[in-house]
N, C-alpha and C positions, 0 to 999 in steps of 0.2 A: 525735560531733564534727560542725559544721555548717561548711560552705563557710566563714563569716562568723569563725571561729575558726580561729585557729594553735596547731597543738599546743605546749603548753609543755615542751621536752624538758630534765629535770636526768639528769644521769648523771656518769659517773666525771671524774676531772682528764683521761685519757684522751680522752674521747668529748669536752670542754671545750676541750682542746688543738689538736685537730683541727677546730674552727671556723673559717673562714675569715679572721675580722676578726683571730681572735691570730693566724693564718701571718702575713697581715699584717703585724701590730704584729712580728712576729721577722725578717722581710722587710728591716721599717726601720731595724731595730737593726743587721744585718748591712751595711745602705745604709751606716750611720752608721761604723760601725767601717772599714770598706773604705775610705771618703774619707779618714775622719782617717789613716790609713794612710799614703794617698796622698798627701797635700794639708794641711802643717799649717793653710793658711788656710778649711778647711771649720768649724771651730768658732768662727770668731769671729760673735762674738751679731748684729752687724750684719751681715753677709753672710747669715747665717741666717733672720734676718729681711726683708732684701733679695730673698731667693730665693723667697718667695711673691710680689712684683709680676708674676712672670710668665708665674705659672696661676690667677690669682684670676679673669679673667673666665671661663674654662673650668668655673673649679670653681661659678662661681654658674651657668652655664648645667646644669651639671650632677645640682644639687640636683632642678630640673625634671626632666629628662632620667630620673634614677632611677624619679621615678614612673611615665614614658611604660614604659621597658622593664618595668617589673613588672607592667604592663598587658598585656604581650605588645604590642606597638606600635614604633613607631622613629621618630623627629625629625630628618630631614635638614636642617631649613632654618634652623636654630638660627645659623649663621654668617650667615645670608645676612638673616635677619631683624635682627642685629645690626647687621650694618651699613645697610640700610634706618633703623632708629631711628635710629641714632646721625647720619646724611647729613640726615634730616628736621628733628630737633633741633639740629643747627650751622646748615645751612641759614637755620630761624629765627632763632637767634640772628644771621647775617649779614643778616636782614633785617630787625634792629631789634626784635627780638622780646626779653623777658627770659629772661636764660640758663633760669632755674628753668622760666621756663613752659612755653619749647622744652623742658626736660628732662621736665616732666610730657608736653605732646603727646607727645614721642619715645616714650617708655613706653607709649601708649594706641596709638601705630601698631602698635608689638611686640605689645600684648594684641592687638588688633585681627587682625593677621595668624594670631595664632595660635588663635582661633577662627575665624576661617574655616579653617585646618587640621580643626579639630576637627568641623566642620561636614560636611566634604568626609568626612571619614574614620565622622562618628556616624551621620550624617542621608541622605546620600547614597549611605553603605556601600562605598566606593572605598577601595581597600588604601592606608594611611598608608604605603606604601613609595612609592608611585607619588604619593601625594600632595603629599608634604614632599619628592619628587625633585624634583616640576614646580615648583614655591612656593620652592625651591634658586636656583632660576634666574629665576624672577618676580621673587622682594626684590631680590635681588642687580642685578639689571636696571633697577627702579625706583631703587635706589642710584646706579648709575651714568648715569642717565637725567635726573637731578636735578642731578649737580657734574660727569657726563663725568669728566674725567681732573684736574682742580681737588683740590685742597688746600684746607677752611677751618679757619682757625690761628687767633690771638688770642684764645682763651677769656679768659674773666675768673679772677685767683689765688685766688678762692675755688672757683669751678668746679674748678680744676688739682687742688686741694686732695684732691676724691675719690679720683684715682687716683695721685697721687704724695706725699699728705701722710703725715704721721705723728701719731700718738695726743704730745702737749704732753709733755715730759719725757723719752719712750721711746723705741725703736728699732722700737715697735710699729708696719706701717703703717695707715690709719684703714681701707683696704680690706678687710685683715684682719680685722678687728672686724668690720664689715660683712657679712663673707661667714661667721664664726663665729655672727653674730647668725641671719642666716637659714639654714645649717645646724641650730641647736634648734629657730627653728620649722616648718623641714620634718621635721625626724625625729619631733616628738611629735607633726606631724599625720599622718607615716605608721605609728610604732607605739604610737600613746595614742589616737585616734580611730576611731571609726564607718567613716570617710571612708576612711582608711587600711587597715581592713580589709575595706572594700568591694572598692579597689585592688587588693589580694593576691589576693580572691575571683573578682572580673573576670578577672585573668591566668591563674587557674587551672580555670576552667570557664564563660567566658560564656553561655551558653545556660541553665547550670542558675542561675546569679545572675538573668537576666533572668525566671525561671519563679518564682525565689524574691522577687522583686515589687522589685526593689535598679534603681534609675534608670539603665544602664547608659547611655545616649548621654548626658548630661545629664554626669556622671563622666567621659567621654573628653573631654567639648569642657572641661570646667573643666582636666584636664590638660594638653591643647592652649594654652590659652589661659594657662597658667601657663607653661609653658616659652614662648612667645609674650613674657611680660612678664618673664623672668628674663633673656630672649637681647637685650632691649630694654635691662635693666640692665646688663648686660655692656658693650652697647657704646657705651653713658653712660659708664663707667668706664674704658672704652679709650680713648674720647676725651680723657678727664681726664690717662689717665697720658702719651699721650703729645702731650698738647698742640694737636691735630688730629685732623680726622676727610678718610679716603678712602673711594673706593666700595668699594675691597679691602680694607680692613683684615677681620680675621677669616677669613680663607680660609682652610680645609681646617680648621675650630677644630671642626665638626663628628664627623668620624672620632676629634681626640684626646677626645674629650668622651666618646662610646662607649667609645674604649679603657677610660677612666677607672672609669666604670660598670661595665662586664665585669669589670676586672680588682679593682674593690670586692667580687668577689661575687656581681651582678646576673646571674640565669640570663636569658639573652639571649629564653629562650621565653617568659619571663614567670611570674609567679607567687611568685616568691621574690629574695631579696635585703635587705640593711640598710642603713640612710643611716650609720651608724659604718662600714661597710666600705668603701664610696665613698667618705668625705671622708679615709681613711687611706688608701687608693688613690691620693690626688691627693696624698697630702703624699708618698706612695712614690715617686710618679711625678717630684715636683718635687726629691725630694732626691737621686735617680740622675741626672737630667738638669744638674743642678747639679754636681755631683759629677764626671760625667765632663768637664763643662767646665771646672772647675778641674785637670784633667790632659789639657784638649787633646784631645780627641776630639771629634769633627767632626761635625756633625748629625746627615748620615746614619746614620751610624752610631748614633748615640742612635737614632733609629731603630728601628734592627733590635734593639739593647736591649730597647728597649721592646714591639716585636712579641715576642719570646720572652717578655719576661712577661708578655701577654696569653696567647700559646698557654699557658702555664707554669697561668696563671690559671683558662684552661678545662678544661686536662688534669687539674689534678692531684685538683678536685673531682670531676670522673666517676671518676677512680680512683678514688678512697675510694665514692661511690655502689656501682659497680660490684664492690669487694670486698667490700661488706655484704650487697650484694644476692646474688653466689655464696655469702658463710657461711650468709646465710637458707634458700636455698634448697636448699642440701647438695650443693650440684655438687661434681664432680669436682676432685678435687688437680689434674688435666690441663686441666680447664677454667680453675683458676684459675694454672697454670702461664702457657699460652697468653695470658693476660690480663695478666701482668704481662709477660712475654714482649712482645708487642704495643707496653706504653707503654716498656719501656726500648729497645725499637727508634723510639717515635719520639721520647723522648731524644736517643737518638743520634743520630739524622736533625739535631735542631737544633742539636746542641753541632755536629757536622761542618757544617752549613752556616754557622754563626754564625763557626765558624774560619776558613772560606773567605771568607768576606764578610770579615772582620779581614784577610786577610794579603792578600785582593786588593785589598779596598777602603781599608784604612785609610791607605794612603799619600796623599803630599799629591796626585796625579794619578792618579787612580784612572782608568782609563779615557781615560787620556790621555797624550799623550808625555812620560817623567817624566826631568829631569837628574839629576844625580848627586846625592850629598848635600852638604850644604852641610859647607864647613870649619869648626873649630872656632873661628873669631874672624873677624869682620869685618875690612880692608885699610878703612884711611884713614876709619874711625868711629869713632866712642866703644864699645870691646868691653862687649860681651855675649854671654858664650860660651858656646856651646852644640853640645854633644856631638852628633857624628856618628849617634849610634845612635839619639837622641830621636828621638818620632815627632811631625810635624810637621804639621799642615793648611791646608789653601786653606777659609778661610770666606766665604763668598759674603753681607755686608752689602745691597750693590745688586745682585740677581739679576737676569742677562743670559747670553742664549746665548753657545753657545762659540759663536767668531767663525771663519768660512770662512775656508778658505785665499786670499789676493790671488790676485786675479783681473787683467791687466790694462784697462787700459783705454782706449779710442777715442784721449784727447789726449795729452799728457804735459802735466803738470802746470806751471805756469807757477814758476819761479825767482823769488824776491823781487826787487823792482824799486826798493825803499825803503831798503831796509838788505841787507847783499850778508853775508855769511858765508862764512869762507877755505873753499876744500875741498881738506884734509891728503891727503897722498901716498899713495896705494893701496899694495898690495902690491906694485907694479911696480918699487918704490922698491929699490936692489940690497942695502942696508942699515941697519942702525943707526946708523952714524956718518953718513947724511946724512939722518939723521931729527932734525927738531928739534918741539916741542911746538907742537901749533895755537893760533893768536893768538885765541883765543876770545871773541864781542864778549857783555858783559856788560850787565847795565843794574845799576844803586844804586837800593837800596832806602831812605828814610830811618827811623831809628828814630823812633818812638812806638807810638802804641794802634790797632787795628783793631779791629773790628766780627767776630770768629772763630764761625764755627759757624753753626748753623742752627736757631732752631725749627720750624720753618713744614716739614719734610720728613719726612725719615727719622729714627726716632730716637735712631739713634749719631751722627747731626752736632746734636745737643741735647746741654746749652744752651748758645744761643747766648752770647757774653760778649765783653769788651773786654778784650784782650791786649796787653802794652806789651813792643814787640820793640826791641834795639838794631839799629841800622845793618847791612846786610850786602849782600853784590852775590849775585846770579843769572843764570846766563847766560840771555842773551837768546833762544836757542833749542834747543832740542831736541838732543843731541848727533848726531850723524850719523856714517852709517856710513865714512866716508873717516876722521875722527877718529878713529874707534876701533878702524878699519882702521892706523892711523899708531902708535898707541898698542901693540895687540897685536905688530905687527911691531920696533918698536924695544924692546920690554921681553920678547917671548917668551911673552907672555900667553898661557894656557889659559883657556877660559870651563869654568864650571861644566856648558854642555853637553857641550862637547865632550869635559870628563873621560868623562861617562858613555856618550860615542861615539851621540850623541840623533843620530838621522834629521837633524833639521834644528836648526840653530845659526844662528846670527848670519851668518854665510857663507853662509847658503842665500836670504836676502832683497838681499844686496849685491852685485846682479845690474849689468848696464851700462845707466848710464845713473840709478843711483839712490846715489851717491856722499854726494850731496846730503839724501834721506832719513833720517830717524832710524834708529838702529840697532836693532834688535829680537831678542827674544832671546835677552836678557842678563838675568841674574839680580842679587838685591840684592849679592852680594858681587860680580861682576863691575863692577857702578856704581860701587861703593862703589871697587874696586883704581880703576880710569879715572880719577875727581876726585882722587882722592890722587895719583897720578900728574901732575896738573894745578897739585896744592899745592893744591887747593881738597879740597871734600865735597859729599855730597849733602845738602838743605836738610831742616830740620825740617819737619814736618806743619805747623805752624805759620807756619814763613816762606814754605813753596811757597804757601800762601791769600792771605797777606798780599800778596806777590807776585803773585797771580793777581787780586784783587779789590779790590784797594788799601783806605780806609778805612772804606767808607760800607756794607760787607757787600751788595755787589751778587752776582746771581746766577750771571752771567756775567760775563769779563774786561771786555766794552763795554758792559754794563746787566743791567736785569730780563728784557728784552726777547727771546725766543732770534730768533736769526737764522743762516737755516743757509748763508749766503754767508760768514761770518766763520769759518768753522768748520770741519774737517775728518770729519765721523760720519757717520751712517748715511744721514742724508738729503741727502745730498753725490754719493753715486752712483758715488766711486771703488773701492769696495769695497777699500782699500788705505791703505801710508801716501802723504803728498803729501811734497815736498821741507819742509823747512822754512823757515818764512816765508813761505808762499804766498798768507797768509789775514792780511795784515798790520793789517787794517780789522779781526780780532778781537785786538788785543793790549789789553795790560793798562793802566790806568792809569800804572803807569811804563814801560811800552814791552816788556813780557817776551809774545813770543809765541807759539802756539800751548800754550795753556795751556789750553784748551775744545778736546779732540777730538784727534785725528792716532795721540797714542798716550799712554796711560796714562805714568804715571811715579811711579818710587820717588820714596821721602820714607826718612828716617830714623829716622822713631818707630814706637816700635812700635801695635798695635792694640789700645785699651785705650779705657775710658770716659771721656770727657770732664769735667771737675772738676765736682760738684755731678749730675751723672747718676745717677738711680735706675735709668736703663735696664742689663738685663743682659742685651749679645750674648752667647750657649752661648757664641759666637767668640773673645768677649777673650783676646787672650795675647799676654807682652811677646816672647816667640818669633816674631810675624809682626810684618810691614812694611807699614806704609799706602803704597798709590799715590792717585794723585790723577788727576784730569782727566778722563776718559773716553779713548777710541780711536776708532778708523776705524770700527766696526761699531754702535760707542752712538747711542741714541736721547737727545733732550735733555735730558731730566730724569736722563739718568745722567751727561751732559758737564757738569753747573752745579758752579762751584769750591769747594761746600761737601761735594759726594758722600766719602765713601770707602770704599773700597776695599780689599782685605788679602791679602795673600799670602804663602807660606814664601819666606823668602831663597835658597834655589836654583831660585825658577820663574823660568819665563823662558818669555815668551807672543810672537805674532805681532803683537801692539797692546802690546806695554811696553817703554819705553824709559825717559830720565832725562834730565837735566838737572842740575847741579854748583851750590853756590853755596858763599862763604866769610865769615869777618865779614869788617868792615871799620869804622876809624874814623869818628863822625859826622864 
């Protein structure tokens, strides 16, 4: 048998079972049965279908990526090269260039980059680890060197078409077709070709391929330069599905890309592995990932999922290696004791870590100060009940640090001077019979149609669309802590922290001198009891925007424009909340203010996709509560009134607070 040839091994149903790509295929049936278990909406044919948009560009980076490791090789810049193509190709397209043509250049930047990888790694003989580490950080650099911290939106609906269309008739998307089309012809060129079994011959012995007269740099830069032009299509297609291109988009898509590969099959050292077992890898990968988000589990934790079935992926083929290899050689019962020995100790290492990560991690504040659990029904909302024992998550839509503890600061913050807001009787108050409800000043909303959503951003505020609301009021500002100091004290109210006796509550920010400030620390049912209380609620998702940005879908409550004089975040410098109403130059077109910044605020909807949204956050679930607005510690792209935001109905953070609203006759 020569390098150039693979053994063709037939043996028993046995030796056949034990293949990698059937564990696989048994893998996914197990996925499958576990969901439908879990989740009757895991079978329906368009969710199923739905659930490839959101590792197809992974899986065509991937196809490349397979040859790179069978080479013995590694492609770090596969993310970073993506978004390079896809910023150069919008780019042009924003300078009047044809979409098509930008999308051709974009592609030739990708090849482009990825020969010079091949180059650095064939010709120059520098470890492809250190190569496509530094070229990680070159693309991604020229990407962001190009648009800085800019958004380009407005593709053309045929462009969109790539990453968000669907095959005429069906549930099929067209990217699917697309990434199945070139899955056949990467696998017949890896196991029907010459070229393909040069590939396998390189990974398994370069020096003696190069003696056996086979081109071997000539073969590295072609595979270079082919994951170069696959990570280029990728992020064509990302661009497509979600409407825009950023210098970040694709970060960290590298690692899953590897995971992908590994856990197809692909011996990481090179030399062997199948394109059937990779692209059944990716579909394993997409339907656990899927799966656990149709019951609420939380990324991370998908996750560490997914890391055990990578270990799972590595281990359990050196078993089998390793047990053939003692029956071969006639070792010892004690030898092969010790050896199995070994793997179910580290088994168990991962079941017990995996359990530890579950019980400490999976709560909604992992690592953070957690209130109690929330009660079974919402106080003065529309119920939706939900059992105390569910497990519940914080999804992070627009990711931002946790936010420092208030600090204070040099001045005190200046009182509104425009519009004056009562401030309700403290705790000093001797009781409930001279407690009367705060005069709370509102503003009217009129019904009709606004401008809701966002394409041009993130893509859970897509698509954007025209929403026809009726008539309703919102209070004018932020509730504050003397209110709902007035409120607790005349009704006896417990917060949700305070059940779970949390270090700090809402009592711990209503310090002297900030009566005035919004109240923080309260949780969605704690809002939720306050407005009912009021005779009012807390607003829809919908009417808090409407409310915020009036008709014409501006960015901001006072324009496109940010301005961080209007505004109470990051770049504000109080590290804290301000009173309410301080920033009266940022209020709304009808007058509602602090609605950009001071402090996040509950809405009443839940977190869920948008009407006409192909996008699937892991996050959706009618179990959390969108907030709005951004807080004290946001940057401005997280304060604009179409961001959101999601949290479990008994969190309660140092920047979240609310605000009441009710209908009202036109």
């Amino acid at each position: 048998m020569t390098l150039l040839s693979r053994p063709q091994q037939r043996g028993t149903v046995a030796s056949w079972l034990r293949r990698w790509e059937i564990q696989i295929v048994f893998l996914i049936a197990a996925a499958v049965l576990v969901n439908t278990a879990l989740s009757p909406h895991f079978l329906d044919v368009n969710n199923l279908f739905d659930m490839t948009f959101n590792f197809m560009e992974k899986a065509i980076i991937a196809l490349a990526m397979t040859f790179i490791i069978i080479r013995s090789d590694i492609d770090l810049s596969v993310a970073s090269s993506l978004a390079m193509s896809a910023i150069v190709m919008a780019s042009l397209y924003q300078s009047g260039v044809n979409i098509w043509a930008a999308v051709v250049i974009g592609l030739a930047v990708g090849l482009l980059g990825g020969v010079l990888n091949g180059v650095l790694v064939a010709k120059v003989k520098l470890p492809a680890l250190v190569v496509t580490l530094g070229t990680l950080s070159l693309y991604r650099g020229v990407a962001w060197t190009i648009v800085g911290d800019l958004t380009i939106k407005n593709f053309p609906a045929e462009f969109n078409y790539l990453g968000q269309g669907y095959i005429p008739g069906t549930p099929v998307p067209f990217v699917l077709v697309l990434f199945a089309a070139l899955a056949v012809i990467f696998g017949l060129v890896l196991h029907r070709t010459t070229f393909g079994r040069y590939v396998y011959a390189i990974g398994q012995n370069e020096e003696a391929c190069r003696f056996s007269g086979v081109r071997v740099d000539r073969i590295k830069i072609a595979l270079f330069a082919a994951s170069g032009l696959m990570s280029a299509l990728a992020g064509v297609v990302m661009a497509a599905r979600f409407g825009s291109a950023r210098a970040d988009i694709g970060q960290g898509f590298e690692l899953d890309v590897i995971t992908a590969v590994v856990l197809g099959g692909v011996d990481i050292g090179g030399g062997s592995g199948t394109m059937p077992g990779v692209v059944l890898a990716l579909f394993l990968l997409g339907i656990v990932r899927f799966g656990m988000s149709l019951v609420n589990i939380r990324g991370q934790i998908q996750s560490i999922v997914v890391g055990i079935l990578l270990i799972v992926a590595i281990l359990v083929p050196n078993l089998t290696r390793g047990t053939a290899t003692v029956r071969r050689e006639g070792r010892s019962t004690a030898s092969r004791t010790r050896t199995w020995i070994a793997a179910a100790g580290a088994g168990l290492l991962v079941v017990v870590v995996a359990g530890l990560l579950f019980q400490f991690g999976y709560g909604p504040f992992a690592g953070m100060e957690a209130p109690g659990s929330a009660p079974g029904s919402d106080v003065g909302l529309p119920a939706t009940a939900v059992s105390s024992t569910e497990v519940q998550i914080e999804p992070t839509p627009t990711p931002r640090q946790a936010p420092p503890t208030p600090t204070s600061w040099p001045t005190p913050t200046p009182e509104p001077t425009t519009s004056s807001r009562p401030v309700a009787a403290s705790s000093a108050v001797a009781g409930p019979s001279n407690l009367s409800r705060p005069d709370v000043p509102i503003v009217k909303i009129p019904a009709g149609a606004f401008l809701f959503g966002s394409n041009e951003y993130e893509p859970n505020e897509a698509p954007q669309q025209k929403v026809d609301l009726p008539a309703f009021t919102v209070d004018q500002f932020e509730v504050t802590n003397a209110e709902f100091a007035a409120f607790a004290t005349a009704t006896g109210y417990v917060t949700d922290a305070e059940k779970a006796s949390s270090k700090k509550t809402w009592r711990s920010y209503f310090t002297a001198g900030k009566d005035n400030h919004p109240v923080v620390k309260v949780s969605f049912n704690d809002a939720g009891a306050f407005c009912k209380w009021l005779g009012r609620r807390l607003p829809t998702e919908q009417e808090w925007e409407k409310a915020a940005r009036g008709t014409d879908g501006r960015d901001y409550p006072w324009g496109d424009a940010w301005d961080s004089t209007r505004a109470n975040g990051q770049q504000s410098g109080l590290r804290g909340t301000a009173a309410v109403g301080s920033f009266h130059s940022g209020a709304s077109p009808y007058g509602a203010e602090d609605m950009s910044g001071n402090v996040w605020e509950w809405t009443s909807s839940p977190y869920l996709a948008y009407p006409g949204s192909s996008y699937q956050d892991p996050n959706y679930s009618p179990d959390l509560r969108v907030t709005r607005g951004g807080g004290w510690f946001d940057d401005p792209k997280t304060m604009r009134t179409s961001v959101r935001n999601a949290l479990t109905r008994d969190a309660g953070n140092d920047d979240l607070g609310f605000r009441c609203a009710a209908d009202t006759a036109q």
